[in-house]
Backbone as XML, in Angstrom:
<?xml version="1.0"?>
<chain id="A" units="angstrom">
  <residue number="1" name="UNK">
    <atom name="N" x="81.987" y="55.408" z="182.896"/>
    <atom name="CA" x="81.052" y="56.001" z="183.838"/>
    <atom name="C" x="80.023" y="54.980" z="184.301"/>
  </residue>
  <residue number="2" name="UNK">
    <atom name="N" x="79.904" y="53.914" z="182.889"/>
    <atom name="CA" x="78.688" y="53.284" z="183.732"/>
    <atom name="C" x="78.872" y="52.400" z="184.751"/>
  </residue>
  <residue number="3" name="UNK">
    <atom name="N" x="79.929" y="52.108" z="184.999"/>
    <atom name="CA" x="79.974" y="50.806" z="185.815"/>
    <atom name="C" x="80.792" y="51.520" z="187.546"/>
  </residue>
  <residue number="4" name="UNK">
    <atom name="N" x="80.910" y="53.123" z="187.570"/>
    <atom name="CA" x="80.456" y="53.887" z="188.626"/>
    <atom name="C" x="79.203" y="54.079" z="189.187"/>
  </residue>
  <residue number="5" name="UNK">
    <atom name="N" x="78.486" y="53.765" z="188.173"/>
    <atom name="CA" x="77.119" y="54.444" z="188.722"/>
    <atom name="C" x="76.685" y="53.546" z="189.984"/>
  </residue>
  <residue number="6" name="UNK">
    <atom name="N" x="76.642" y="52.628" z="190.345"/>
    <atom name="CA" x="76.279" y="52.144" z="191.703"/>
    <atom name="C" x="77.009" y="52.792" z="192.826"/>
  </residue>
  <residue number="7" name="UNK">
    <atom name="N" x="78.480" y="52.991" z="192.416"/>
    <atom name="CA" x="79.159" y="53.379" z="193.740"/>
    <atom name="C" x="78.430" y="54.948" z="194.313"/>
  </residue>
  <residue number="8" name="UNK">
    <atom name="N" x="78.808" y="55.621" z="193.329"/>
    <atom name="CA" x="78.240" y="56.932" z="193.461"/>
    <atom name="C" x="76.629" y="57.358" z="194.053"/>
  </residue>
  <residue number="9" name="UNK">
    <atom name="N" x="75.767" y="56.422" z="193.316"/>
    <atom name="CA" x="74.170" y="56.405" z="193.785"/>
    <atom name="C" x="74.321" y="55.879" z="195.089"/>
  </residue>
  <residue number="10" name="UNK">
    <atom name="N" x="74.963" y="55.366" z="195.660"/>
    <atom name="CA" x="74.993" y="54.861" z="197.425"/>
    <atom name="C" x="76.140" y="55.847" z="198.266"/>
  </residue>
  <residue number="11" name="UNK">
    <atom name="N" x="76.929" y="56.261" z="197.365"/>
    <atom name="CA" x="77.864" y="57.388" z="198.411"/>
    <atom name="C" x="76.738" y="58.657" z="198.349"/>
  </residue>
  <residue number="12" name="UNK">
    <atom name="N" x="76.128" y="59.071" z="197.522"/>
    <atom name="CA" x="74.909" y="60.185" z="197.478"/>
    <atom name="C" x="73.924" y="60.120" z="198.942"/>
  </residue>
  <residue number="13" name="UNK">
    <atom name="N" x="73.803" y="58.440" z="198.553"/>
    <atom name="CA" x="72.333" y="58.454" z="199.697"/>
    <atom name="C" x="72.664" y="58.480" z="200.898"/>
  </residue>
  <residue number="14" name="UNK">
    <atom name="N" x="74.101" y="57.110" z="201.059"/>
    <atom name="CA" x="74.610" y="57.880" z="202.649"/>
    <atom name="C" x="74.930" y="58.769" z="203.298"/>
  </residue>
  <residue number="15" name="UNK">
    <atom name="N" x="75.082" y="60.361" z="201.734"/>
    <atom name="CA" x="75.641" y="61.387" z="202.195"/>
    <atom name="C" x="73.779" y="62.021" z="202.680"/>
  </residue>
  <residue number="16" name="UNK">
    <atom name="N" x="73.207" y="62.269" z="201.956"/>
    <atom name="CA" x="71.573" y="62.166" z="202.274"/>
    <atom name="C" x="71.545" y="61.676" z="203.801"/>
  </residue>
  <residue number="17" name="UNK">
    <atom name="N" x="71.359" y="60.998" z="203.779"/>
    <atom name="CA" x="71.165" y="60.199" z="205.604"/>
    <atom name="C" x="71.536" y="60.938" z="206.159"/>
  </residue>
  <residue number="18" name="UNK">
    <atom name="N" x="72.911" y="60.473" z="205.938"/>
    <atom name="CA" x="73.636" y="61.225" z="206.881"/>
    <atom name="C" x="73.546" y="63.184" z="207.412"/>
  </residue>
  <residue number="19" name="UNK">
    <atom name="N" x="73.112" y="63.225" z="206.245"/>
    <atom name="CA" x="73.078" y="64.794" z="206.275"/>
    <atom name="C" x="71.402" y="65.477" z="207.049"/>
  </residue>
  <residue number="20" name="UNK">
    <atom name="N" x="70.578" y="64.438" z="206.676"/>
    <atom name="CA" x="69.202" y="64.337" z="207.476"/>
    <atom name="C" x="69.536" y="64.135" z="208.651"/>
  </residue>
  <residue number="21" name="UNK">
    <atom name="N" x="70.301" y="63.042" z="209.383"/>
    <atom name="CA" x="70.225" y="62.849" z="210.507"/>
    <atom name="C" x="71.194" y="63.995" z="211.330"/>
  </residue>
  <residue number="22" name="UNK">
    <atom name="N" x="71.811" y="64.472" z="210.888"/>
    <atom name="CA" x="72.317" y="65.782" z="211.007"/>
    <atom name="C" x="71.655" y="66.956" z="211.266"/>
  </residue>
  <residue number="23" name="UNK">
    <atom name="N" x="70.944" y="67.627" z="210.600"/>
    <atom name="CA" x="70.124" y="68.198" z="210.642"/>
    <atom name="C" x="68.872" y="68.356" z="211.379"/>
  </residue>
  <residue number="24" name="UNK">
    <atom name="N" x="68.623" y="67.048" z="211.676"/>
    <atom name="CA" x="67.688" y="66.767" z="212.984"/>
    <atom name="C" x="68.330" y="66.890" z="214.491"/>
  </residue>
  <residue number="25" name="UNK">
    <atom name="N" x="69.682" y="66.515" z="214.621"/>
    <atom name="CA" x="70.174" y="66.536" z="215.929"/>
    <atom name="C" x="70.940" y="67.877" z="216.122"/>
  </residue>
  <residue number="26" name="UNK">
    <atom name="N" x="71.642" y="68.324" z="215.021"/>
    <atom name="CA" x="72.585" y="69.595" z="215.565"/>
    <atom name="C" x="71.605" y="70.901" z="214.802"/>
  </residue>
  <residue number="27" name="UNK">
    <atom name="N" x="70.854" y="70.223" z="213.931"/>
    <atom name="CA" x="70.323" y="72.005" z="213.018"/>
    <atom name="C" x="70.680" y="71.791" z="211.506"/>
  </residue>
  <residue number="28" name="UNK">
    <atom name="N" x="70.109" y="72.719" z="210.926"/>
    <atom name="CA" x="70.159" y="72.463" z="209.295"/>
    <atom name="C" x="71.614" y="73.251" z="208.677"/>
  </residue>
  <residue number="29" name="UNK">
    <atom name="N" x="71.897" y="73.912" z="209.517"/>
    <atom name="CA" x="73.701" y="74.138" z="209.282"/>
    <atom name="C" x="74.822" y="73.084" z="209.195"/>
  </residue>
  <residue number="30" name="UNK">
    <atom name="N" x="74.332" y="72.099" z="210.114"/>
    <atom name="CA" x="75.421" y="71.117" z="210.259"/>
    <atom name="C" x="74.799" y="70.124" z="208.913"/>
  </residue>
  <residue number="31" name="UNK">
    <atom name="N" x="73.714" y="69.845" z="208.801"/>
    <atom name="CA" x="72.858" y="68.902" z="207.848"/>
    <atom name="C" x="72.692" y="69.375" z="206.187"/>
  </residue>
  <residue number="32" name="UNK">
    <atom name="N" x="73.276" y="70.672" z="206.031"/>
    <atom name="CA" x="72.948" y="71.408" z="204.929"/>
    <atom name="C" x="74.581" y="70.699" z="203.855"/>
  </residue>
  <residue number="33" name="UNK">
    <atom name="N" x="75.304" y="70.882" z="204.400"/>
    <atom name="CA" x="76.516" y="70.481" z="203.690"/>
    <atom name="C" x="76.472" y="68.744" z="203.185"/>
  </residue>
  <residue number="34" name="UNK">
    <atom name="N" x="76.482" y="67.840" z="203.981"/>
    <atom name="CA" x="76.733" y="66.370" z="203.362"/>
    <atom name="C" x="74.974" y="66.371" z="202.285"/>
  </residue>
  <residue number="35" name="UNK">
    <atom name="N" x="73.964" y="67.159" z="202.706"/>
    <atom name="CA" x="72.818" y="66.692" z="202.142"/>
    <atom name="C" x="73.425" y="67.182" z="200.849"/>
  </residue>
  <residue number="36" name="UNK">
    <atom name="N" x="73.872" y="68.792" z="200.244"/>
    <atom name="CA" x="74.042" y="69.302" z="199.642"/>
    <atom name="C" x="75.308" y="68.694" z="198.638"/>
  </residue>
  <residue number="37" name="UNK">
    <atom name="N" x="75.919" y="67.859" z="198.905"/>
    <atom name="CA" x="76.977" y="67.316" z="198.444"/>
    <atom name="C" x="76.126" y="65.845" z="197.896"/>
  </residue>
  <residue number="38" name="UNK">
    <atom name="N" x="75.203" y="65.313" z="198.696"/>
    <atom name="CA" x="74.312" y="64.077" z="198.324"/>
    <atom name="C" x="73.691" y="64.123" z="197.254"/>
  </residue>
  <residue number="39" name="UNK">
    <atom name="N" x="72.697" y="65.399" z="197.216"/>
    <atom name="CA" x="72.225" y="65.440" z="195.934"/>
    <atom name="C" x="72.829" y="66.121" z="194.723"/>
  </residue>
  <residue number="40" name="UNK">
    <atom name="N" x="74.189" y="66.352" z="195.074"/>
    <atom name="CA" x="74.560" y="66.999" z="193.653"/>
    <atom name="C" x="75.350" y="65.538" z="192.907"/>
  </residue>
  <residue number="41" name="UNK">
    <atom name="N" x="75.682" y="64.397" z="194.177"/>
    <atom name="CA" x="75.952" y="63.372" z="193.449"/>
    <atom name="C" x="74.698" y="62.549" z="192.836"/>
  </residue>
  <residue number="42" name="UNK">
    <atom name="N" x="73.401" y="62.441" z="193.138"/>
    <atom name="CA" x="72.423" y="61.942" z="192.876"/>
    <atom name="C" x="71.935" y="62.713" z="191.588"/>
  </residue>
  <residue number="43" name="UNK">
    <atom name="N" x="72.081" y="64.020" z="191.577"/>
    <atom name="CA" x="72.089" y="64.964" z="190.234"/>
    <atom name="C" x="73.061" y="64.786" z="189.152"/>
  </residue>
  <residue number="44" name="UNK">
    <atom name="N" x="74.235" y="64.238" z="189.187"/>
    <atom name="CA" x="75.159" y="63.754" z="188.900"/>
    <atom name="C" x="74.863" y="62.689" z="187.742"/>
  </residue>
  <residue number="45" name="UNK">
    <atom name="N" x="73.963" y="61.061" z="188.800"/>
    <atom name="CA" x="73.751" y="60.051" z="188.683"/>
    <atom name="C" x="72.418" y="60.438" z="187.746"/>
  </residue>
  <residue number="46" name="UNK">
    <atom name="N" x="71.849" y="61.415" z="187.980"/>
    <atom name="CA" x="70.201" y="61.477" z="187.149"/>
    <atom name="C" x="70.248" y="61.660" z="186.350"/>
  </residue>
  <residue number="47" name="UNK">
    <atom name="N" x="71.284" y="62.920" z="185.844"/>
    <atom name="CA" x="71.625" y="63.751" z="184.885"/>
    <atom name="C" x="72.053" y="62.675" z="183.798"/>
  </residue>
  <residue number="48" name="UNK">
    <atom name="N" x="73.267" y="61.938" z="184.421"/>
    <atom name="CA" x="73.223" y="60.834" z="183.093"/>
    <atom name="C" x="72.360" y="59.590" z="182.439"/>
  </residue>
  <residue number="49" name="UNK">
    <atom name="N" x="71.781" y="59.424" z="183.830"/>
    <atom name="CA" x="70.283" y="58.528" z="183.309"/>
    <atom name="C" x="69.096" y="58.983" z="182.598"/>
  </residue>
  <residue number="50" name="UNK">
    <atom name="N" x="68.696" y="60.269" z="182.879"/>
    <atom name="CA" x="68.044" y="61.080" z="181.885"/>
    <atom name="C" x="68.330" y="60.706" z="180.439"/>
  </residue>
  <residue number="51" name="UNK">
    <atom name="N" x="69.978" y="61.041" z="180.085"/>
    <atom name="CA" x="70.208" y="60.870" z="178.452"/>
    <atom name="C" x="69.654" y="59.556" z="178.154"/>
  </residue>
  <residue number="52" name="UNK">
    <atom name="N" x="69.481" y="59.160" z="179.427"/>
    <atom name="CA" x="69.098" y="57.246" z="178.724"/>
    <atom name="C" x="68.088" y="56.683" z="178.895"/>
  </residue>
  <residue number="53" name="UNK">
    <atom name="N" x="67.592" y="57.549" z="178.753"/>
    <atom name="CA" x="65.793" y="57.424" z="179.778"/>
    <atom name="C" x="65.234" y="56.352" z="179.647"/>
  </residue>
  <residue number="54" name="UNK">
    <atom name="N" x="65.239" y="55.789" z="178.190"/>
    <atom name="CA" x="64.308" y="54.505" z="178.142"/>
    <atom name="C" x="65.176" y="53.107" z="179.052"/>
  </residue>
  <residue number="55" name="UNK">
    <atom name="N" x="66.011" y="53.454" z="179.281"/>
    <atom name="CA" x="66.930" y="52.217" z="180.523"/>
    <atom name="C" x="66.584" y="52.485" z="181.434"/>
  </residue>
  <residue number="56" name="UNK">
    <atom name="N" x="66.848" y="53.529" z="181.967"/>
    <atom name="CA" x="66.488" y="54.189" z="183.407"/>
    <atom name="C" x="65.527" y="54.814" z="183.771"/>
  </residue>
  <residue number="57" name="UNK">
    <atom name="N" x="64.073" y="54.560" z="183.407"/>
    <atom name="CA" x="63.152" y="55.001" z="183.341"/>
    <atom name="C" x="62.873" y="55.193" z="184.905"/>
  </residue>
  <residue number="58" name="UNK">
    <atom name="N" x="62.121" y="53.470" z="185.560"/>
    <atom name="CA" x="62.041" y="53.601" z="186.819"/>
    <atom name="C" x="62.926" y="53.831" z="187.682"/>
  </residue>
  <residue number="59" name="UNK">
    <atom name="N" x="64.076" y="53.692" z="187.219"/>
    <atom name="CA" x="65.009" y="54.337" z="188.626"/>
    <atom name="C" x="64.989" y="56.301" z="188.666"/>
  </residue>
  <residue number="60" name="UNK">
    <atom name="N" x="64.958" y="56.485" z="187.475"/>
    <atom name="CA" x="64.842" y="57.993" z="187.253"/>
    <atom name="C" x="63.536" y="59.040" z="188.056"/>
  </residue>
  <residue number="61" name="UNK">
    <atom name="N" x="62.411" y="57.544" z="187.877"/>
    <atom name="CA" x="61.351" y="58.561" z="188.577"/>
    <atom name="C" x="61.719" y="58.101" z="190.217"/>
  </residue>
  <residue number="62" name="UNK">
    <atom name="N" x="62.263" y="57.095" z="190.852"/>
    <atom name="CA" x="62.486" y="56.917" z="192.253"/>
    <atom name="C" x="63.535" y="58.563" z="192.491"/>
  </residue>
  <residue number="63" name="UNK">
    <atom name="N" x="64.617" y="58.739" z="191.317"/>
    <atom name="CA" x="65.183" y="59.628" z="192.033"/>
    <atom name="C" x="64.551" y="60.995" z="192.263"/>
  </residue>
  <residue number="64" name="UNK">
    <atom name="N" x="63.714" y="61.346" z="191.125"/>
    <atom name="CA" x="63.095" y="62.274" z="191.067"/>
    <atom name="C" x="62.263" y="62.653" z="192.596"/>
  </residue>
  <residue number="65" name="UNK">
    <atom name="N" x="61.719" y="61.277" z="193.252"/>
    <atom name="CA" x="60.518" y="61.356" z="194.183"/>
    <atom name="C" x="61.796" y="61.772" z="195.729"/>
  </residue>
  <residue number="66" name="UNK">
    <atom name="N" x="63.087" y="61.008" z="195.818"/>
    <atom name="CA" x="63.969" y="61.337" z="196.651"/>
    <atom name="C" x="64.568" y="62.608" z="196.708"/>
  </residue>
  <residue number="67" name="UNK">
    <atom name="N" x="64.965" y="63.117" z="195.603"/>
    <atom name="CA" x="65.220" y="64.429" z="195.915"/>
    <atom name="C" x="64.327" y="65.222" z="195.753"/>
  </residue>
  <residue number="68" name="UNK">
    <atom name="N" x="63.190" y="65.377" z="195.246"/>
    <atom name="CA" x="62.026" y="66.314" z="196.572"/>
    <atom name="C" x="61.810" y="66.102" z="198.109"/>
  </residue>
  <residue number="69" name="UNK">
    <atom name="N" x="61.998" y="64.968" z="198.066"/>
    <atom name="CA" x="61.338" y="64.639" z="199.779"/>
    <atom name="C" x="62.505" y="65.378" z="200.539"/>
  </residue>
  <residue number="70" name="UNK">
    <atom name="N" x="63.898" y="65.224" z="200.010"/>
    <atom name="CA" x="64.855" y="66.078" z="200.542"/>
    <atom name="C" x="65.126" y="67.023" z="200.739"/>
  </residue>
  <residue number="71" name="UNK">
    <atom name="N" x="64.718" y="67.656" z="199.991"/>
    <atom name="CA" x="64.171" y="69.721" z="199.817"/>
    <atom name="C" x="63.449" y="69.496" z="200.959"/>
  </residue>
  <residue number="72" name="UNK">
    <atom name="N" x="62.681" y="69.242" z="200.419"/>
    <atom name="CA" x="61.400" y="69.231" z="201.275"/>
    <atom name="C" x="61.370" y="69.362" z="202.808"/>
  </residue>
  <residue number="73" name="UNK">
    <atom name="N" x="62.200" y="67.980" z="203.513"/>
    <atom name="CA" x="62.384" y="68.056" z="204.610"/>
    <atom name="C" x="63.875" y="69.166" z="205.095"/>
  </residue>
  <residue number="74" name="UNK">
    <atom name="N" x="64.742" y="69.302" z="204.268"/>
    <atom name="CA" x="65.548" y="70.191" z="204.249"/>
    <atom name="C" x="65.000" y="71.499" z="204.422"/>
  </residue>
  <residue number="75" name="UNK">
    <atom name="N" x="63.715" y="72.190" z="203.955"/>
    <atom name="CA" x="63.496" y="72.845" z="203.920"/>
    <atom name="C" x="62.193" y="73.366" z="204.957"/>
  </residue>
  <residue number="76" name="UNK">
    <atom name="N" x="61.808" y="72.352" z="205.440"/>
    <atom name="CA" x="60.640" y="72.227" z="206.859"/>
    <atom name="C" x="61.880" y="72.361" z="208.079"/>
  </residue>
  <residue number="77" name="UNK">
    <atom name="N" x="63.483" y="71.570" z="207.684"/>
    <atom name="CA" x="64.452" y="72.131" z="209.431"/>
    <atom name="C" x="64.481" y="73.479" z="209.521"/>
  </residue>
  <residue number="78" name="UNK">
    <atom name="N" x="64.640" y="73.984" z="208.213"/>
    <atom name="CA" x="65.252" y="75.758" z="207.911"/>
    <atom name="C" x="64.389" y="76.470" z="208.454"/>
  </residue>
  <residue number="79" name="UNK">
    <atom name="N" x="63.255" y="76.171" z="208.118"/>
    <atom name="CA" x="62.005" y="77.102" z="208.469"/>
    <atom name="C" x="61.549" y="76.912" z="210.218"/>
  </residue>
  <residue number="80" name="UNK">
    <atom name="N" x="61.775" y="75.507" z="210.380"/>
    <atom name="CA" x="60.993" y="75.661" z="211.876"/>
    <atom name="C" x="62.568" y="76.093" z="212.973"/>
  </residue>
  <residue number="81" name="UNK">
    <atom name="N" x="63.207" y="75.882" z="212.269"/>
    <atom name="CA" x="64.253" y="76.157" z="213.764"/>
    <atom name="C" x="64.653" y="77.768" z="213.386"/>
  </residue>
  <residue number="82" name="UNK">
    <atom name="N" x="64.179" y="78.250" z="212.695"/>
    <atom name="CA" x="64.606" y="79.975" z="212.922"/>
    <atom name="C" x="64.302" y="80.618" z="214.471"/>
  </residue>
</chain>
């Protein structure tokens, strides 16, 4: 697993991007799926850095701060385009 973990933490974020920039141009329907698939790989990637916390300390709190901002803005498309 460990020597996945890079591939996976960058297929997550491009799915992220990608799923933001989605969401900004067509609506949070089209943007809800790749985001939603992004962070369950980034949940994925956390979940096992957690068990290892004292290694992955600072990368753990970067992910922590990324997937809020992603809710977050995920959740400011939902609300304003009703």
């Amino acid at each position: 697993m460990r020597k996945y973990l890079r591939e996976i933490e960058v297929s997550g974020l491009i799915l992220l991007i990608i799923g933001i920039v989605c969401s900004f141009v067509w609506g949070a329907q089209f943007g809800m799926w790749p985001c939603g698939i992004g962070l369950l790989l980034l949940l994925v990637i956390f979940l096992y850095k957690a068990f290892h916390w004292k290694e992955y300390e600072r990368e753990n709190k970067q992910y922590i701060m990324i997937i809020l901002l992603t809710i977050a803005i995920l959740l400011f498309q939902m609300i304003t385009r009703r």
